[in-house]
NUGU-659441 format. One record per residue (C-alpha): residue number from 0; z, y, x. Coordinates in steps of 0.1 Angstrom, whole numbers, plus 5000, padded with zeros to 4 digits. Layout:
<pts>
+------+------+------+------+
: resi :   pz :   py :   px :
+------+------+------+------+
:  NUM :    Z :    Y :    X :
...
+------+------+------+------+
</pts>
This chain:
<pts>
+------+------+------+------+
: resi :   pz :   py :   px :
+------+------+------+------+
:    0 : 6745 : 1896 : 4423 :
:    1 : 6751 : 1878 : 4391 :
:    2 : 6778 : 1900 : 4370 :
:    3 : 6801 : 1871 : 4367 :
:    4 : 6803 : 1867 : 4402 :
:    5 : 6843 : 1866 : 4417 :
:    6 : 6831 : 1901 : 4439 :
:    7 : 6821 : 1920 : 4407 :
:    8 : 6846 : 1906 : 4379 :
:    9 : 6875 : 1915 : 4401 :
:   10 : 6859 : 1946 : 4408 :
:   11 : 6855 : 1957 : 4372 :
:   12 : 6890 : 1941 : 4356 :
:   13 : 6914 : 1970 : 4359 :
:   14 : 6950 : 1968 : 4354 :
:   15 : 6943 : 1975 : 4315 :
:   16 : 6913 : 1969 : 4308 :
:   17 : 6873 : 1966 : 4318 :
:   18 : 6854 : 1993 : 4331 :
:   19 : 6821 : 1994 : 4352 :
:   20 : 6784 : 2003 : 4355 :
:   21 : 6757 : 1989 : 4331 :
:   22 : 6734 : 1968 : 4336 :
:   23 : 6746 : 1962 : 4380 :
:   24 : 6779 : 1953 : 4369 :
:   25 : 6786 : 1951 : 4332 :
:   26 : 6760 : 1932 : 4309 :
:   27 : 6756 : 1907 : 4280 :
:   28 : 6760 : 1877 : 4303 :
:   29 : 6793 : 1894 : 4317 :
:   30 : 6803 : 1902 : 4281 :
:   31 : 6795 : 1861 : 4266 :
:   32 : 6820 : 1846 : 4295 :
:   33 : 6845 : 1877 : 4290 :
:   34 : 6844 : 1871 : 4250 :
:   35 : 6846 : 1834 : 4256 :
:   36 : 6877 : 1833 : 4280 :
:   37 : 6896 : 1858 : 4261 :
:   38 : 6898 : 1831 : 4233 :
:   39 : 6904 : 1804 : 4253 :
:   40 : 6934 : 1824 : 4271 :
:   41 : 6950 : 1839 : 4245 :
:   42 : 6943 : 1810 : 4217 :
:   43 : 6929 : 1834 : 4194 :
:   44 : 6914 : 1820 : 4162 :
:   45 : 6902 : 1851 : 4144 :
:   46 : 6898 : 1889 : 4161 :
:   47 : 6880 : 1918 : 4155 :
:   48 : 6857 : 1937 : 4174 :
:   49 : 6848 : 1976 : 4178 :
:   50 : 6826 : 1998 : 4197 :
:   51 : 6816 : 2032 : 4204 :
:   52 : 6785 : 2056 : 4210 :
:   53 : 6775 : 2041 : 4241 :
:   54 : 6737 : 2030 : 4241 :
:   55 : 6750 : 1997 : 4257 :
:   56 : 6779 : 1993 : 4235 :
:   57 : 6764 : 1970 : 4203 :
:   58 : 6747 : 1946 : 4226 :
:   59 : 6779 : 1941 : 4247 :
:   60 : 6799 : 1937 : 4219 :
:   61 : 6773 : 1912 : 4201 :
:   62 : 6776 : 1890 : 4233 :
:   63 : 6818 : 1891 : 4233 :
:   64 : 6810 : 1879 : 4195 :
:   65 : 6789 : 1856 : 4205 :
:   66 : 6814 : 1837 : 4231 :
:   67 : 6839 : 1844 : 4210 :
:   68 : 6825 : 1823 : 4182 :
:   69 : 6811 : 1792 : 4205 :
:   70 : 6851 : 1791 : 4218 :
:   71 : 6857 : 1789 : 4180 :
:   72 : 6875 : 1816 : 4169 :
:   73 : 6862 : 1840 : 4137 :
:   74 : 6851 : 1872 : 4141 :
:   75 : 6855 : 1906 : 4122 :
:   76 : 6833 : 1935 : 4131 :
:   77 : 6846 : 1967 : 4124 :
:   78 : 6812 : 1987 : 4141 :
:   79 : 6813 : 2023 : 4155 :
:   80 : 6850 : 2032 : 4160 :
:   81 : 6873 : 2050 : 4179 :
:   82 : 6898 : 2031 : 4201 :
:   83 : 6928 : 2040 : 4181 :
:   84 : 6906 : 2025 : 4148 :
:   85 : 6902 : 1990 : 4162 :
:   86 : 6940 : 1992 : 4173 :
:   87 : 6945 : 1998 : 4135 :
:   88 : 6928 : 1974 : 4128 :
:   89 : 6942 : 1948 : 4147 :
:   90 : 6976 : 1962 : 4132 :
:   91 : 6964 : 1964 : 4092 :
:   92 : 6947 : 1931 : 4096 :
:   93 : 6974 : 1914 : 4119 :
:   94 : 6945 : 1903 : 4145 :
:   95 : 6940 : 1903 : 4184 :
:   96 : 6911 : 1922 : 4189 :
:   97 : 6883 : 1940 : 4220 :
:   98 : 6873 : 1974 : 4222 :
:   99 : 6840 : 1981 : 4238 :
:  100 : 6840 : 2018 : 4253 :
:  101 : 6845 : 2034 : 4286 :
:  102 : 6862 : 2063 : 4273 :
:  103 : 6861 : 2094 : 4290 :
:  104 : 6838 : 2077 : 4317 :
:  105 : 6799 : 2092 : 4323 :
:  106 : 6770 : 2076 : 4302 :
:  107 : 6763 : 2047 : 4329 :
:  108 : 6799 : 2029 : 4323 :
:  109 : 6809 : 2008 : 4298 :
:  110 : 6841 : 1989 : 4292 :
:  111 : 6866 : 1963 : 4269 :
:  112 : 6899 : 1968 : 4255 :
:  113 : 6916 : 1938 : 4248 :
:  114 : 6947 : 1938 : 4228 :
:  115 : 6967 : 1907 : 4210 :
:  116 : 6974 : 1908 : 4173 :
:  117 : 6993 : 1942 : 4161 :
:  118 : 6976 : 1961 : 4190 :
:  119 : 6996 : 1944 : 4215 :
:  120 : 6987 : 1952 : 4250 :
:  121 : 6968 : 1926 : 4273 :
:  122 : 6970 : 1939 : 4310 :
:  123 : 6972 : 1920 : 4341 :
:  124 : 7005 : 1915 : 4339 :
:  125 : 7003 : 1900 : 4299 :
:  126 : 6970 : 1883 : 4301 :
:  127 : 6941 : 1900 : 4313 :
:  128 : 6944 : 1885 : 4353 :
:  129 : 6939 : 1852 : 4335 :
:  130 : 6910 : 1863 : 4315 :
:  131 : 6896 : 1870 : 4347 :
:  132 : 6901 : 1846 : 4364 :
:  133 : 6883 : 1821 : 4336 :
:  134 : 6854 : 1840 : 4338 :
:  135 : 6851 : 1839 : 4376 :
:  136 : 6858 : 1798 : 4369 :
:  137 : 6835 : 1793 : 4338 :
:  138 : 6849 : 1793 : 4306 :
:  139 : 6837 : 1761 : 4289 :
:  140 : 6821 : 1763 : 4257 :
:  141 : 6862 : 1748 : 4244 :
:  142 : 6855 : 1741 : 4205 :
:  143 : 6842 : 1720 : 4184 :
:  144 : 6835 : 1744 : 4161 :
:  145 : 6815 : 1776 : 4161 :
:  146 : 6831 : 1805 : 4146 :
:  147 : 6818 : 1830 : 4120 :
:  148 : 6809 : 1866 : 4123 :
:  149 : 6816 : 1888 : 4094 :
:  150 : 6817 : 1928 : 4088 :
:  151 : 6848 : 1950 : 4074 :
:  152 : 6843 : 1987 : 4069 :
:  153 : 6882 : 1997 : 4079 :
:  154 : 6875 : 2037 : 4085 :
:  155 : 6888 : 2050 : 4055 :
:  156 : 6922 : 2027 : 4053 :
:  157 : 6926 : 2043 : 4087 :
:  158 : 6922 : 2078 : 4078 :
:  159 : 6947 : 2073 : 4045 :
:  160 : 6976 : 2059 : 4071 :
:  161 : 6975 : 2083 : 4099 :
:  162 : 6978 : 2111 : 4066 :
:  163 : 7009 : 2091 : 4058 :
:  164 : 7023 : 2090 : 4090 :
:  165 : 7019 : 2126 : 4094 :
:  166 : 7009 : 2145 : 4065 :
:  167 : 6999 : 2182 : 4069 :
:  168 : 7012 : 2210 : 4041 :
:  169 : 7018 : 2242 : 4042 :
:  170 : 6994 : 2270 : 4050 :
:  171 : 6957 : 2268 : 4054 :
:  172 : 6950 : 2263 : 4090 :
:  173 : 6908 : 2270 : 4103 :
:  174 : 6908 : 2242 : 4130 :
:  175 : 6879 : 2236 : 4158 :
:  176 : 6870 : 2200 : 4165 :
:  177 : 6853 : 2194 : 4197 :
:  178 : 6843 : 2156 : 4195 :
:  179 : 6823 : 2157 : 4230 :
:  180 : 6795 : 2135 : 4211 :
:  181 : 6819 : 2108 : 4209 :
:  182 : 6836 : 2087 : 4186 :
:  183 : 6858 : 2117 : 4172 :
:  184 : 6824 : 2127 : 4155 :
:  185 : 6829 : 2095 : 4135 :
:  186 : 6866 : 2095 : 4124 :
:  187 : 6874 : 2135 : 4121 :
:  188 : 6852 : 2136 : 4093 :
:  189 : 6868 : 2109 : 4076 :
:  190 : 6900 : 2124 : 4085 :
:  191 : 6894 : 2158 : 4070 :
:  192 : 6876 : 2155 : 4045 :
:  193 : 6913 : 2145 : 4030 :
:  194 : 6928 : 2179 : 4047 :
:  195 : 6899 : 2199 : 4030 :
:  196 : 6921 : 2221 : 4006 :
:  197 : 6949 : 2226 : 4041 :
:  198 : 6923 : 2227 : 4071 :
:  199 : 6885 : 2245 : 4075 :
:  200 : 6872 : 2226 : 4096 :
:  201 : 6849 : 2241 : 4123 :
:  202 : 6825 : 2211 : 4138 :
:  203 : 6815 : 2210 : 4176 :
:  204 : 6791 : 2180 : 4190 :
:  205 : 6795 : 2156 : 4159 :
:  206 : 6770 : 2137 : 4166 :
:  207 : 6773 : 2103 : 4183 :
:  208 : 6753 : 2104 : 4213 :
:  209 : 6764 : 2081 : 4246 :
:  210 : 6745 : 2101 : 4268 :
:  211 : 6769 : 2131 : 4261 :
:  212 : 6745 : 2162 : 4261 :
:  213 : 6766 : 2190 : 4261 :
:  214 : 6794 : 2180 : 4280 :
:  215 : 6814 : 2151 : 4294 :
:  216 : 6842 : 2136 : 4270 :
:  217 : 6868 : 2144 : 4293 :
:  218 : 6890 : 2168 : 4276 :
:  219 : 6916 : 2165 : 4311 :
:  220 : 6888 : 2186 : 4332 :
:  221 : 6893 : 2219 : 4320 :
:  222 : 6854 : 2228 : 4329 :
:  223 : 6849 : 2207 : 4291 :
:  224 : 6871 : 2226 : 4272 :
:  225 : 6853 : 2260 : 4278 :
:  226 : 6833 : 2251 : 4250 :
:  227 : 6861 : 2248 : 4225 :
:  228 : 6879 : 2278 : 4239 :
:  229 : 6849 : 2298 : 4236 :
:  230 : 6845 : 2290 : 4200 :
:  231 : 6890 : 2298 : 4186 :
:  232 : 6879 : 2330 : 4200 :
:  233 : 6848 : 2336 : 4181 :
:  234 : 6863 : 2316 : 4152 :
:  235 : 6898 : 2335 : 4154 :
:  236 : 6908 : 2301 : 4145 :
:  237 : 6944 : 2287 : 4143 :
:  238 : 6938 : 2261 : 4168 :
:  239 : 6911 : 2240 : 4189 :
:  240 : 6914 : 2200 : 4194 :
:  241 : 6895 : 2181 : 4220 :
:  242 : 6893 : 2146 : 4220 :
:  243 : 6876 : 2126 : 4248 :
:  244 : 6847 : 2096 : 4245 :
:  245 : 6868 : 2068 : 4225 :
:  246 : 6889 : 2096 : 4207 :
:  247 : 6921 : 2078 : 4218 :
:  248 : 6932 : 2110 : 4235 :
:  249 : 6935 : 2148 : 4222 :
:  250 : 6939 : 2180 : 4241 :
:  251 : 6952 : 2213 : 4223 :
:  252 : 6933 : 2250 : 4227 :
:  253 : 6961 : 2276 : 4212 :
:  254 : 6944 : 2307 : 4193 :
:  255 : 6945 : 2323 : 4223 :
:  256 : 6918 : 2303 : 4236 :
:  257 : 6944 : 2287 : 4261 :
:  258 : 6947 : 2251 : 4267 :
:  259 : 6975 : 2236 : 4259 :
:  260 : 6995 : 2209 : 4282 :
:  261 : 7000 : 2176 : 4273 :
:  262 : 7038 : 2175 : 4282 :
:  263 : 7042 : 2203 : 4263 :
:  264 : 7025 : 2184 : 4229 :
:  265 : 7046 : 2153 : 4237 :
:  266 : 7079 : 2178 : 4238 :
:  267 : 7066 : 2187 : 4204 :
:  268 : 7058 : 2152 : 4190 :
:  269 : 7091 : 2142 : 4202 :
:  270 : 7112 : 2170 : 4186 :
:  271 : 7094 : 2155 : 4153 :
:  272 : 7099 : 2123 : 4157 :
:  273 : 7137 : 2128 : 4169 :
:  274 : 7139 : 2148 : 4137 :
:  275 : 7134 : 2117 : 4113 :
:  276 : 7153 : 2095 : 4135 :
:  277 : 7181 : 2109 : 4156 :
:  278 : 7190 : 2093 : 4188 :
:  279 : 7159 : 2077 : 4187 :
:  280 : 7145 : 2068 : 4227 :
:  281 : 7114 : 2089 : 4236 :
:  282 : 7093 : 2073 : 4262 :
:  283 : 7077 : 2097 : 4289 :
:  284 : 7053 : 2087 : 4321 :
:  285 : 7065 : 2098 : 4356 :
:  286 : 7037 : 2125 : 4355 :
:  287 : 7051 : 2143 : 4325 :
:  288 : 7067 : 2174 : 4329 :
:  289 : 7104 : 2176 : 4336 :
:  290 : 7110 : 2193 : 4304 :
:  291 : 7102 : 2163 : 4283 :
:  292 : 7129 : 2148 : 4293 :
:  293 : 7152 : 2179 : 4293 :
:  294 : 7145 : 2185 : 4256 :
:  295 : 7143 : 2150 : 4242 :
:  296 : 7181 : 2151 : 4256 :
:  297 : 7187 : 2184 : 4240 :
:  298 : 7176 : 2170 : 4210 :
:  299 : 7204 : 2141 : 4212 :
:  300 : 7169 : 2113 : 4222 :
:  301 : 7171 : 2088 : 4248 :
:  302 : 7144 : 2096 : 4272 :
:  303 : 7132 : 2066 : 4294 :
:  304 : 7105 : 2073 : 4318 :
:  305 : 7082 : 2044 : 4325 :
:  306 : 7046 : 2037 : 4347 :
:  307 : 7019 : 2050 : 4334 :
:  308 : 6992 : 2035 : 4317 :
:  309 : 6989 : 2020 : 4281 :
:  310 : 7004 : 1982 : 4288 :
:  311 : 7033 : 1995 : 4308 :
:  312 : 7042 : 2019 : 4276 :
:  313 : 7037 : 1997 : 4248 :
:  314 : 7055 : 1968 : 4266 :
:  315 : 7084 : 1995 : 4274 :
:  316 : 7084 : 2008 : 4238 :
:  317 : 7087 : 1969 : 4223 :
:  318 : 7112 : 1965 : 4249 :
:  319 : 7135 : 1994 : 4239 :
:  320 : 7122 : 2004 : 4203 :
:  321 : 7117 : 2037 : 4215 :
:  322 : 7101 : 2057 : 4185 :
:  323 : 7077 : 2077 : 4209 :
:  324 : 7058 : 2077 : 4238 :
:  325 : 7037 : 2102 : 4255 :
:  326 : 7017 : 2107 : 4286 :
:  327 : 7006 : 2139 : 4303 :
:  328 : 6972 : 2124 : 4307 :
:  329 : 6968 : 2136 : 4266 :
:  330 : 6977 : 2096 : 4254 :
:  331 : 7006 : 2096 : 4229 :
:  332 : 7020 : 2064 : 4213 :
:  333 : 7039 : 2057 : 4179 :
:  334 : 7059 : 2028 : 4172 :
:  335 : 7052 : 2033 : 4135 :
:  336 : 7009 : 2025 : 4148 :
:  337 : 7017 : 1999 : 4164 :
:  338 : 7033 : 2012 : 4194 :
:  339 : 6994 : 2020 : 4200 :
:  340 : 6980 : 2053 : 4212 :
:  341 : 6961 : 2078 : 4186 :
:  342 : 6949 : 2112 : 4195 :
:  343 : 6941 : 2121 : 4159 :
:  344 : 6977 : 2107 : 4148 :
:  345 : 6989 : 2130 : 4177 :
:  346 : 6961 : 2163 : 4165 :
:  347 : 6976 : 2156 : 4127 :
:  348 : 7015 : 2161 : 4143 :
:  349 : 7003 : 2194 : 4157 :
:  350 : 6986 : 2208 : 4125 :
:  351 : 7015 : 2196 : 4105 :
:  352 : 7039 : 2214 : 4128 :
:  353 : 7019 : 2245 : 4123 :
:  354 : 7012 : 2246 : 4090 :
:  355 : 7051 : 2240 : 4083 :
:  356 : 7055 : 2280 : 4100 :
:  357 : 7038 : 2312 : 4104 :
:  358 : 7038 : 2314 : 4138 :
:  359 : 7007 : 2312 : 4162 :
:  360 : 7003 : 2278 : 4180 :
:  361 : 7010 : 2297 : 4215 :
:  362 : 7042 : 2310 : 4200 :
:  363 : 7053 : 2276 : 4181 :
:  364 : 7049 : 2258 : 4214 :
:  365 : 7068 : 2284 : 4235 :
:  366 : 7103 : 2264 : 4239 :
:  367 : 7085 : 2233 : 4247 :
:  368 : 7068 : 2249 : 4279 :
:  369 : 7092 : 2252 : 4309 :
:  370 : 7075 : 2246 : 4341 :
:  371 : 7042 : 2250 : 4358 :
:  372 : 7023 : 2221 : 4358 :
:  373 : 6992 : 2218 : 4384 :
:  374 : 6974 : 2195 : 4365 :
:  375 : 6961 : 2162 : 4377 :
:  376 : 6939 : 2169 : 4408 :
:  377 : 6917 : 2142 : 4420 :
:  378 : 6909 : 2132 : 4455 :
:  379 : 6888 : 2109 : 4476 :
:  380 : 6903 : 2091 : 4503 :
:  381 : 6889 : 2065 : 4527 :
:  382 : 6924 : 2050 : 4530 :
:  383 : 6953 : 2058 : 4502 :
:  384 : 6976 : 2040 : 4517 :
:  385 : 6982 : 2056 : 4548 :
:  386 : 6977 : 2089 : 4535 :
:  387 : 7007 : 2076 : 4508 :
:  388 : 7025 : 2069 : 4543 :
:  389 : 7023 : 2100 : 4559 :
:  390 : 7033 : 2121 : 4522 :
:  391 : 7066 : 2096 : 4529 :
:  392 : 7073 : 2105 : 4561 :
:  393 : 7070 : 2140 : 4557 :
:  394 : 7089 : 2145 : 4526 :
:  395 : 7121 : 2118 : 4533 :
:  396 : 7123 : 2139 : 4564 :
:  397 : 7136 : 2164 : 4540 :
:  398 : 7162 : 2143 : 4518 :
:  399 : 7193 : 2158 : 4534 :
:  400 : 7182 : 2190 : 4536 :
:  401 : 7162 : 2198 : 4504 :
:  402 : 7182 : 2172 : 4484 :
:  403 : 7147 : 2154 : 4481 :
:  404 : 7146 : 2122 : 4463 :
:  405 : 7116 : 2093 : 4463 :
:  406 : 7109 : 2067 : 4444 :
:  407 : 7079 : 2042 : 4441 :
:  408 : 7078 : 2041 : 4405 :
:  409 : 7038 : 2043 : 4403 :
:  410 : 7025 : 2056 : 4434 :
:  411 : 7048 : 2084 : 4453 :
:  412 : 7070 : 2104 : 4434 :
:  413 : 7091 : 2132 : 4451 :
:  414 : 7119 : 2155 : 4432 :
:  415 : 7135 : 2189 : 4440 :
:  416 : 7156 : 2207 : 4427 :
:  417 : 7126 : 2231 : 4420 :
:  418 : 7096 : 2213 : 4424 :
:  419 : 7082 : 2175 : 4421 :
:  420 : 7049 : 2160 : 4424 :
:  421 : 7038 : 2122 : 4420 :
:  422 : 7006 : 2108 : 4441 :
:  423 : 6992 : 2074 : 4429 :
:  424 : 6957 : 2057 : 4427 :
:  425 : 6938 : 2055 : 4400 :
:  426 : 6939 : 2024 : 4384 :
:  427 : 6902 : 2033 : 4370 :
:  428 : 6885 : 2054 : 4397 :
:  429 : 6882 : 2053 : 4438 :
:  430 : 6908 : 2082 : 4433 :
:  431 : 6941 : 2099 : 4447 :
:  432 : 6954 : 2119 : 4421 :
:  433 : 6984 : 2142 : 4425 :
:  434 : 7005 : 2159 : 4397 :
:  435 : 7028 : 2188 : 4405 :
:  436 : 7054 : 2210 : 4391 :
:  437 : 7076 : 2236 : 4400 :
:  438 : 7104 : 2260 : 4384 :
:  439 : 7078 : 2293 : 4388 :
:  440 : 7042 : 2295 : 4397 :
:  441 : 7047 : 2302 : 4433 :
:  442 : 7068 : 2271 : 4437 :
:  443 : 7039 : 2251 : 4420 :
:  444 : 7018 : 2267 : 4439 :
:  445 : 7029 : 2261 : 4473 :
:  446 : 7038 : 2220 : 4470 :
:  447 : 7005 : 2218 : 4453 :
:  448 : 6984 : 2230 : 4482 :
:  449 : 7008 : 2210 : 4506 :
:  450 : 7006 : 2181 : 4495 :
:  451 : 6966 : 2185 : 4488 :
:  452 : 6967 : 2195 : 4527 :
:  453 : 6982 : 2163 : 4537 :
:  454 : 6954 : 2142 : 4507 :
:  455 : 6928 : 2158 : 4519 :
:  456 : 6930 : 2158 : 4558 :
:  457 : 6928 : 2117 : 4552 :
:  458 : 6893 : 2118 : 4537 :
+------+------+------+------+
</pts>
């Protein structure tokens, strides 16, 4: 099956970006067509392009060039990068622009980012359904003019602005980096190099290597962090950060060797941010924990909790000028980056918050913890919408008497007074995932395992 067939393109356009198997369903043909239409549909004259450690990433990203250039429009390619590096780029530079990575996804995926000019989203909603579409019709070659391919080396300006958005003083923190053998392993070093008279650094899997050797760049699974946890111990170091394959999105490790949630770092970032601009609104996803929005109110903030995924909060933060956004899946957002997500911006927030105070990380982060979180547990189910049914039926069947409340936000959410969980599919994966909280461990505990009961029997 030719990869720019309609079964496969609409197989591998997601609701925020690209993402599939290479060569079966993602390769240099697929990438020429993508490159070209993405031109064509957003009228782009000039863009840049990035891409990550993948073995497959520079060819795919020669061929978006390359279809790029026959629509017409002038490319700038920024080479190895993080996805938060060619969102600056597209900001510093004022040009749409493709990301080619698969993020946290194993070695055999690859994918595209798209964004318009500042790092404005493209989803399916703002774009990307149209892109598809063109390439299931056949883009015409559309020009009359080739366009030209040129190089900028934009790593350094990146590292200088996220130090000015958050700089770190204070006391000397020893810090463990666990780049997972992605693109971290490119940008930390930049990065702290600047920090090296505040931070000693302590290096894990540097090195850029697509296959990922040691373990996958999924920083959410907790079986990859054992790694970094393992070495704060041994280290008695200050503090651990994990970021996964495109080093969009950071996870903590406290001194204790504890992993650290994401809500809790986004109750953090948010006390920060609130801090230079009162009354400011704080975005949160529906999976966050409760005590996000709890504290951003607190705190005098507007919280205003939105889908999740990146489109859906960027478009929400340009809609309200919210100053923040963060999402308990460890992607955090700042209108002063171009409303775009950064794990390192968000990893430079946490070391300048503890470098401000003596305190250990697990104690600093002590008010911003409320509520048991399950994590996100993942599911395979032959048919999500009937097992999204019956979690309906059997949880309105409660509303008068538990004071239960749905809402179809993204996926199923249900709210207690002492517990809530949201099931929705992934928008990535052939996945169920559920999220759950409750006001002690045992509540967690409980709603967790049935509502897993009710996932699983459907597989």
């Amino acid at each position: 099956m030719s990869t720019t067939s309609p079964d496969n393109v609409n197989a591998v356009f997601k609701a925020y970006d690209v993402r599939g198997t290479v060569p079966d369903q993602l390769d240099e043909d697929f990438a020429r067509a993508t490159g070209r239409a993405y031109v064509q549909v957003l009228g782009v004259t000039s863009m840049v392009i990035g891409y990550d450690m993948r073995p497959s990433s520079p060819d795919l990203a020669g061929a978006f060039a390359d279809g790029a250039t026959s629509a017409g429009a002038d490319v700038t390619m920024i080479g190895l990068a993080s996805t938060d590096q060619l969102y600056f780029a597209s900001g510093h530079l004022g040009l749409p622009g493709a990301m080619f990575t698969a993020s946290h996804n194993p070695a055999q995926y690859n994918g595209i980012k798209m964004c318009r000019a500042y790092a404005q989203p493209v989803g399916l909603e703002s774009g990307l359904a149209e892109i598809r579409d063109l390439v299931v019709k056949g883009a015409p070659a559309g020009s009359n003019r080739t366009g030209s391919i040129s190089s900028h080396d934009v790593l350094q300006a990146y590292a200088a602005h996220l130090l000015a958005l958050a700089p770190v003083a204070g006391r000397k923190l020893k810090v463990v980096v666990d780049a997972g053998n992605g693109m971290a392993g490119h940008t930390a070093p930049a990065v702290f190099e600047r920090l090296a008279d505040q931070v000693d650094l302590v290096p894990m899997y540097f090195e850029l290597d697509g296959t990922f050797p040691n373990h996958e760049a999924n920083p959410i699974d907790e079986a990859n962090l054992v790694d970094l946890q393992q070495r704060v111990l041994a280290e008695q170091a200050d503090i651990g950060l994990a970021f996964d394959g495109d080093a969009d999105r950071c996870f903590l490790v406290d001194e204790r060797g504890r992993g650290v949630s994401p809500s809790t770092l986004t109750a953090l970032i948010a006390a920060r941010e609130l801090a230079k601009e009162p009354g400011s609104t704080i975005i949160h996803n529906l999976i966050t924990s409760r005590a996000v929005p709890e504290i951003v109110a607190e705190l005098g903030g507007k919280p205003l909790r939105t889908r999740v995924g990146h489109s859906f909060i960027k478009a929400t933060m340009a809609e309200t000028d919210a100053i923040f956004g963060g999402e308990h899946s460890g992607h955090f957002y700042f209108r002063d980056f171009w409303r775009a997500d950064s794990g390192m911006l968000a990893a430079l927030h946490a070391l300048a918050a503890l470098a401000e105070t003596d305190k250990p990380l697990s104690e600093l982060l002590a008010e911003y913890e409320r509520y048991p979180m399950s994590g996100e547990i993942n599911s395979e189910v032959a048919d999500q919408l009937a097992v999204l049914a019956e979690l309906e039926e059997t949880f309105a069947a409660r509303a008068g008497a538990e004071g239960v409340e749905i809402d179809h936000l993204d996926g199923l959410s249900v709210v207690a007074a002492d517990w809530a969980f949201n099931v929705r599919a992934s928008n990535t994966e052939p996945l169920l995932r559920l999220n759950a909280e409750g006001k002690d461990d045992t509540t967690m505990a409980a709603i967790r395992d049935e509502v897993l009961s009710i996932i699983r029997s459907g597989k």
